[in-house]
N, C-alpha and C positions, 0 to 999 in steps of 0.2 A: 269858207276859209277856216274858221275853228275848227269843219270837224278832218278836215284835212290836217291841220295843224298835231290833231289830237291820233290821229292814223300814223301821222311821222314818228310823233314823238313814243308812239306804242310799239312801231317798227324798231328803234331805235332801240328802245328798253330791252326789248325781246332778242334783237341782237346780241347785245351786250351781254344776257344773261345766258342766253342759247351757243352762244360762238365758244368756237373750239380754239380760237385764234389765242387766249392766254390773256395774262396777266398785262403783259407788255403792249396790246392793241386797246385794254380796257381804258389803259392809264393814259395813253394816247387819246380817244375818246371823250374823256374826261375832262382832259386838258383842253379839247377842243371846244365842248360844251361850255366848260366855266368860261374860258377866251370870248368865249358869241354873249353870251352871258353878261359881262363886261362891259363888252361895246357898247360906249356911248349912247350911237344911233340905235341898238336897237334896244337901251333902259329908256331912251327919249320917246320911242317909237311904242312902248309899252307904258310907260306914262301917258300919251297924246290919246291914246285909246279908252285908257284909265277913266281920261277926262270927258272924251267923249260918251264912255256908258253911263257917264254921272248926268251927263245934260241930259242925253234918252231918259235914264230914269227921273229927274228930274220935272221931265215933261208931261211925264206918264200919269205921275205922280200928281201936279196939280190935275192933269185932266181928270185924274179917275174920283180924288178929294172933288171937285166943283161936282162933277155930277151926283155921286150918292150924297153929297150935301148932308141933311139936316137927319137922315136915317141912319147913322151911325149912333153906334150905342156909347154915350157919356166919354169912357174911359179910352175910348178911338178916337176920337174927337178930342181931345186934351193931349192925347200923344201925338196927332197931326199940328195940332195948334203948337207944342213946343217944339217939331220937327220943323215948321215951318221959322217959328224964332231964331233959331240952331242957324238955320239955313242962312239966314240975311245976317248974322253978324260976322259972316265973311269968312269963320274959320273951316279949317280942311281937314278932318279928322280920318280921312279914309287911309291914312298912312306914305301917301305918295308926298313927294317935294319935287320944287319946280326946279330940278339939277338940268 
């Protein structure tokens, strides 16, 4: 899906900047983009995702900390230990809101 997503959106640029069609198809384009952009469902939909790569990593993250455990060097260890503090007191720094 991403890298499909990423094909479109390179189709897309490449048009826009390749096309002979002018000024007046760009701006129509544009309009269309910022409009999809916009919508609701798909800032919700791009949020919901948001959230979801945060539990994946989230997951990752305790698994890969339990296992290397006690071989990390002091200064990894003290940054995982405050990362994990950070974590439980419920704030959401990654930029998103629950709109």
């Amino acid at each position: 899906m991403r890298y499909r997503l990423t094909f479109i959106t390179g189709l897309a640029i490449g048009y826009v900047l390749g096309s002979k069609a002018g000024r007046e198809r760009y701006e129509q384009l544009r309009k269309s983009a910022r409009r999809i952009a916009q919508n609701p469902a798909v800032r919700n939909t791009a949020e919901s995702a948001a959230l979801g790569g945060r539990e994946v990593a989230t997951k990752a993250f305790d698994k890969v900390s339990a296992k290397v455990g006690d071989r990390m060097p002091g200064p990894v260890a003290e940054r995982i230990r405050a990362l994990r503090e950070q974590r439980g007191s419920g704030e959401d720094d990654w930029g998103t809101s629950n709109t």
